[in-house]
Backbone as JSON, one array per atom type, in Angstrom:
{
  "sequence": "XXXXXXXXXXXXXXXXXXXXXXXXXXXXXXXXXXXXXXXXXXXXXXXXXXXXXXXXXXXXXXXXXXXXXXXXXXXXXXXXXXXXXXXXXXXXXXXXXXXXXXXXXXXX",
  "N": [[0.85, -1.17, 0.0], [0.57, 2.6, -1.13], [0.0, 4.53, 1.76], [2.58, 4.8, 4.07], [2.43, 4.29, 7.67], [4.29, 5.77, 10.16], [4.58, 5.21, 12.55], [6.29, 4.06, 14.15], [8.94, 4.85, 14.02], [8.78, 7.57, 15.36], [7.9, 6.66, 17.49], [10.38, 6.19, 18.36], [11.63, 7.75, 17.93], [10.94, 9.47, 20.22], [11.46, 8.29, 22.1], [9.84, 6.13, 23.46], [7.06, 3.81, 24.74], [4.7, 1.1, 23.4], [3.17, 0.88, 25.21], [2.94, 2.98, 26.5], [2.3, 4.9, 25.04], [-0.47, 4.35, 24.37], [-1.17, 4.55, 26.94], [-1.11, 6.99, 27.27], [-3.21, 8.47, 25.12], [-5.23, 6.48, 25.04], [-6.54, 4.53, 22.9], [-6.49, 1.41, 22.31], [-3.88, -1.07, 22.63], [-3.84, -3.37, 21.0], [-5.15, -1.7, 18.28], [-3.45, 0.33, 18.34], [-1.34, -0.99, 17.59], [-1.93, -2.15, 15.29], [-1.89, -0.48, 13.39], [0.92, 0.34, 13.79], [2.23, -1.47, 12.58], [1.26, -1.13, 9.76], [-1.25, -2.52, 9.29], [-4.23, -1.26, 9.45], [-6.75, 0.16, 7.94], [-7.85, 2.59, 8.1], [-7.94, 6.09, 10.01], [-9.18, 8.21, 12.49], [-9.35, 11.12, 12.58], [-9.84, 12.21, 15.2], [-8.3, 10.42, 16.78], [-5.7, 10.24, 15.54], [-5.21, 13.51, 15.9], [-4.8, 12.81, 19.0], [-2.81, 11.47, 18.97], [-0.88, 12.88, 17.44], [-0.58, 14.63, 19.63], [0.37, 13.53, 22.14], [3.06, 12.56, 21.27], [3.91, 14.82, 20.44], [3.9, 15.61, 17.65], [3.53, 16.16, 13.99], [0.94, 15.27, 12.05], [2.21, 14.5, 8.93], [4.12, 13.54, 10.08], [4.14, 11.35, 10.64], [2.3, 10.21, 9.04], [2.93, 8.91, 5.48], [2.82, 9.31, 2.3], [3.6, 7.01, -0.57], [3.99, 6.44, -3.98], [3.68, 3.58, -5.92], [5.81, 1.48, -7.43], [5.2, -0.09, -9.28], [2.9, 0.42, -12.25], [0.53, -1.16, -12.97], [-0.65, -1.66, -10.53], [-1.06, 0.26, -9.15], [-3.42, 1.11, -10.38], [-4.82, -1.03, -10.09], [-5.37, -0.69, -7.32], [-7.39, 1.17, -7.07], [-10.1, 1.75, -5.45], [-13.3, 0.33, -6.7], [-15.81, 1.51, -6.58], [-15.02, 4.32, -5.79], [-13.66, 5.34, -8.06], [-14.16, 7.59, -10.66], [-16.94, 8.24, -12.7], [-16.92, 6.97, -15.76], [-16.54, 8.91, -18.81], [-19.16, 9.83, -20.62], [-20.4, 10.61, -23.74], [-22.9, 13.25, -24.75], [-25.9, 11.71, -26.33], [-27.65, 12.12, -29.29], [-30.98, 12.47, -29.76], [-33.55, 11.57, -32.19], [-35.24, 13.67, -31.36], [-33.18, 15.54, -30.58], [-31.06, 17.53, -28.72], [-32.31, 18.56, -26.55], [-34.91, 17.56, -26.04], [-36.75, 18.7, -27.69], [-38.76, 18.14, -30.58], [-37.94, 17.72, -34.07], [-37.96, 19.16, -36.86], [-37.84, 18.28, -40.73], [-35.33, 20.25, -41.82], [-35.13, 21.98, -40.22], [-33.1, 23.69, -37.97], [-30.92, 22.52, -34.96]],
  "CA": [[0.0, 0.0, 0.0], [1.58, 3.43, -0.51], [0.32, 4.77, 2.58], [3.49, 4.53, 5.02], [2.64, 5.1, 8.46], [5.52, 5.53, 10.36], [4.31, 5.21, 13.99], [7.47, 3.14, 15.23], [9.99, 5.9, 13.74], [8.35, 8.6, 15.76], [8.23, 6.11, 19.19], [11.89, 6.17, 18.58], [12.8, 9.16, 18.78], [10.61, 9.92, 21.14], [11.72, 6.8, 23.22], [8.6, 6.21, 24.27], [7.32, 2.77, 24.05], [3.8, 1.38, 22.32], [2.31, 0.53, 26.01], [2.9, 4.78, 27.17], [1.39, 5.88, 24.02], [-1.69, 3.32, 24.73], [-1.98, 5.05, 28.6], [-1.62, 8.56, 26.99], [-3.97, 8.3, 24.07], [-6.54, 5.71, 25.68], [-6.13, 3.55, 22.32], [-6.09, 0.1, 22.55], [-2.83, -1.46, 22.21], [-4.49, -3.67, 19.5], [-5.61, -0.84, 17.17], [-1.93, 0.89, 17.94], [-0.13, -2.03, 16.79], [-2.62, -2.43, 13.94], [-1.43, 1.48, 12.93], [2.52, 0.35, 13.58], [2.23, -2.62, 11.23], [0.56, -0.9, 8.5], [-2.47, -3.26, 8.79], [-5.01, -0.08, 9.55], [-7.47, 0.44, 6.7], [-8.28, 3.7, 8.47], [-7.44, 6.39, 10.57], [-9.77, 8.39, 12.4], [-8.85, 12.36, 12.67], [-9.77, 12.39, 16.47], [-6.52, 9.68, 17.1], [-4.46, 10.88, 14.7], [-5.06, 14.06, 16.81], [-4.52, 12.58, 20.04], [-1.24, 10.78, 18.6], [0.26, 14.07, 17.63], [-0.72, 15.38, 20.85], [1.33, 12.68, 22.87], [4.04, 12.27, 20.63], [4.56, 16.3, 19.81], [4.66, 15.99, 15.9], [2.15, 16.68, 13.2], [0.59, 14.42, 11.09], [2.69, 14.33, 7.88], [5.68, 12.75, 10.7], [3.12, 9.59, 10.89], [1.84, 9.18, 7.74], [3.84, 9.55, 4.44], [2.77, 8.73, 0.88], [4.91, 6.56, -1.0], [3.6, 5.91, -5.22], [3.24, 2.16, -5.89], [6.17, 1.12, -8.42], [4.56, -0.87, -10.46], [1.72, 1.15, -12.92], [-0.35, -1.7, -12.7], [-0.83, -1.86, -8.85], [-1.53, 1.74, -8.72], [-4.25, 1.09, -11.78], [-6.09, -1.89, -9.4], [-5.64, -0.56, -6.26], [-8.27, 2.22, -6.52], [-11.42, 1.48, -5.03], [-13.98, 0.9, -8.0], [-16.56, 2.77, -5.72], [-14.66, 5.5, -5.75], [-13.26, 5.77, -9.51], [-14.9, 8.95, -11.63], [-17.66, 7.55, -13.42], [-16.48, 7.14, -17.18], [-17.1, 9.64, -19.71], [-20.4, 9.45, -21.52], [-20.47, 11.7, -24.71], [-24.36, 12.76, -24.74], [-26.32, 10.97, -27.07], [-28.62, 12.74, -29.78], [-31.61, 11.51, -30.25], [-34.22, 12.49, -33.32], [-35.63, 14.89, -30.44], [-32.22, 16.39, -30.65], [-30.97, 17.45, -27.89], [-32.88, 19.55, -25.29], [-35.97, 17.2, -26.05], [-38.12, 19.1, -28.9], [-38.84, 17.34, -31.98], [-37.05, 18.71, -35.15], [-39.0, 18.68, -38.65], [-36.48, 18.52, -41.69], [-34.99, 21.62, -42.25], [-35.23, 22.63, -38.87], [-31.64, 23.47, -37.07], [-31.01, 22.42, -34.05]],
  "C": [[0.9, 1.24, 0.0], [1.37, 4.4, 0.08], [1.39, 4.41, 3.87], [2.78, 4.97, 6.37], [3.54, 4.33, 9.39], [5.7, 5.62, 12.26], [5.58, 4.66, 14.86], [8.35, 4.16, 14.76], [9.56, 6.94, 14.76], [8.28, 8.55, 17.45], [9.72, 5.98, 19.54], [12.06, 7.04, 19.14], [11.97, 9.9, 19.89], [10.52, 9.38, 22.64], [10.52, 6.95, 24.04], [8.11, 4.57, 23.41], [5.6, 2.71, 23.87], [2.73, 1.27, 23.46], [1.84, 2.11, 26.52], [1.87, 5.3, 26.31], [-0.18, 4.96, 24.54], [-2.32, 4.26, 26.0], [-2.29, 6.21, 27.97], [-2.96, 8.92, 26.55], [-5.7, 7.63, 24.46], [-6.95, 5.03, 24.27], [-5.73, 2.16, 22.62], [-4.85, -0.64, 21.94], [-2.68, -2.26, 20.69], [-4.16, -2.74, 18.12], [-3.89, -0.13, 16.95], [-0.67, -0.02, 17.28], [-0.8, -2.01, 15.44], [-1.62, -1.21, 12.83], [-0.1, 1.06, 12.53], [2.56, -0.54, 12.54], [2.59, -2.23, 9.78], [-0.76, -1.62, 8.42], [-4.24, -2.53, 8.87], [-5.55, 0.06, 8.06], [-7.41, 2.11, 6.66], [-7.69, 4.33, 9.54], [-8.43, 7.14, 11.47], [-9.26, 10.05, 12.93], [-8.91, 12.62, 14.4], [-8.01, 11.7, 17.15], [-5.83, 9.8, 16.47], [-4.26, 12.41, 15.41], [-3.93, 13.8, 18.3], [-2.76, 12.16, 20.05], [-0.38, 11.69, 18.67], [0.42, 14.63, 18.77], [0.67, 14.62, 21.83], [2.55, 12.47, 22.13], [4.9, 14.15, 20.13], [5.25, 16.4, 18.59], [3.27, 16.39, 15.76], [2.17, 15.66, 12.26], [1.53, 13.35, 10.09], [4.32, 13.57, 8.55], [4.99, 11.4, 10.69], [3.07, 8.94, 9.67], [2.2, 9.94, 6.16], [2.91, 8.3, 3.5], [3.83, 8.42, -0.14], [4.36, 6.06, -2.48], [4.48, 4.72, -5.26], [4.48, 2.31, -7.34], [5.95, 1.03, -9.68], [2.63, -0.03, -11.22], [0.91, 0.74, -12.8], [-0.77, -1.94, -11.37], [-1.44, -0.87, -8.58], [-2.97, 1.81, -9.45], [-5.53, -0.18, -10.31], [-6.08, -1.36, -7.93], [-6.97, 0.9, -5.85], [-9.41, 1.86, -6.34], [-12.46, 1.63, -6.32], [-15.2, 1.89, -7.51], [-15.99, 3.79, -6.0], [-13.93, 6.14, -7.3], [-14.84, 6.82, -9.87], [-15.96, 8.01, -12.04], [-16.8, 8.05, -15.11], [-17.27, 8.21, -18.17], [-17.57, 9.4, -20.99], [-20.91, 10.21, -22.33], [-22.39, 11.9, -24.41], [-24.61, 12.31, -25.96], [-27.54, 11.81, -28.1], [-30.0, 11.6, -29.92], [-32.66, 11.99, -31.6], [-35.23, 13.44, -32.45], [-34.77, 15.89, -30.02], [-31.68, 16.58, -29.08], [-31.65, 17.97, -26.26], [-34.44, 18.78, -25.23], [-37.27, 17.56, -27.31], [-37.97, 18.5, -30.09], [-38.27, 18.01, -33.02], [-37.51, 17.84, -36.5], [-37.5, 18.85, -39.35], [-36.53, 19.89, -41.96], [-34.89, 22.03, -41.23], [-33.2, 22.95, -38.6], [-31.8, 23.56, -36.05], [-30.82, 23.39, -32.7]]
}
């Protein structure tokens, strides 16, 4: 995935270990390991808050974007939910376009 987050770089240097952040935060050790992993789908702006709060960074020290190598990875990994919808020229029909009927000779 090329969200990085970089939760164990940040317990470094802030020698602080993953049970402190857990008391600070009130995060379940669970969900904070989930985060250190990478195995987090999600984040939720309140604990990403709280994180910076206890840790005294900002955000962009947690979680870094890293583009996917490979073209094709980057191509399937986007949610099809969430892709644009494809572009759909409009369509004339012999009602033209706005709906009114059109005799010969007419312009549209």
């Amino acid at each position: 995935m090329p969200i990085i987050v970089n939760l164990d770089v940040m317990l470094a240097r802030r020698k602080m270990r993953l049970t402190e952040l857990s008391d600070h935060v009130g995060i379940t050790m669970a969900n904070l390991s989930n985060l250190k992993t990478g195995k987090a789908r999600a984040i939720r702006f309140t604990t990403l808050e709280a994180i910076c709060a206890a840790l005294d960074c900002q955000p962009g020290d947690l979680i870094e974007y890293r583009p996917s190598e490979d073209p094709a990875a980057r191509a399937d990994s986007v949610d099809p939910a969430r892709r644009p919808p494809a572009h759909r020229p409009q369509e004339r029909s012999e009602s033209g376009l706005h709906g009114r009927r059109l005799a010969l000779g007419d312009t549209p």
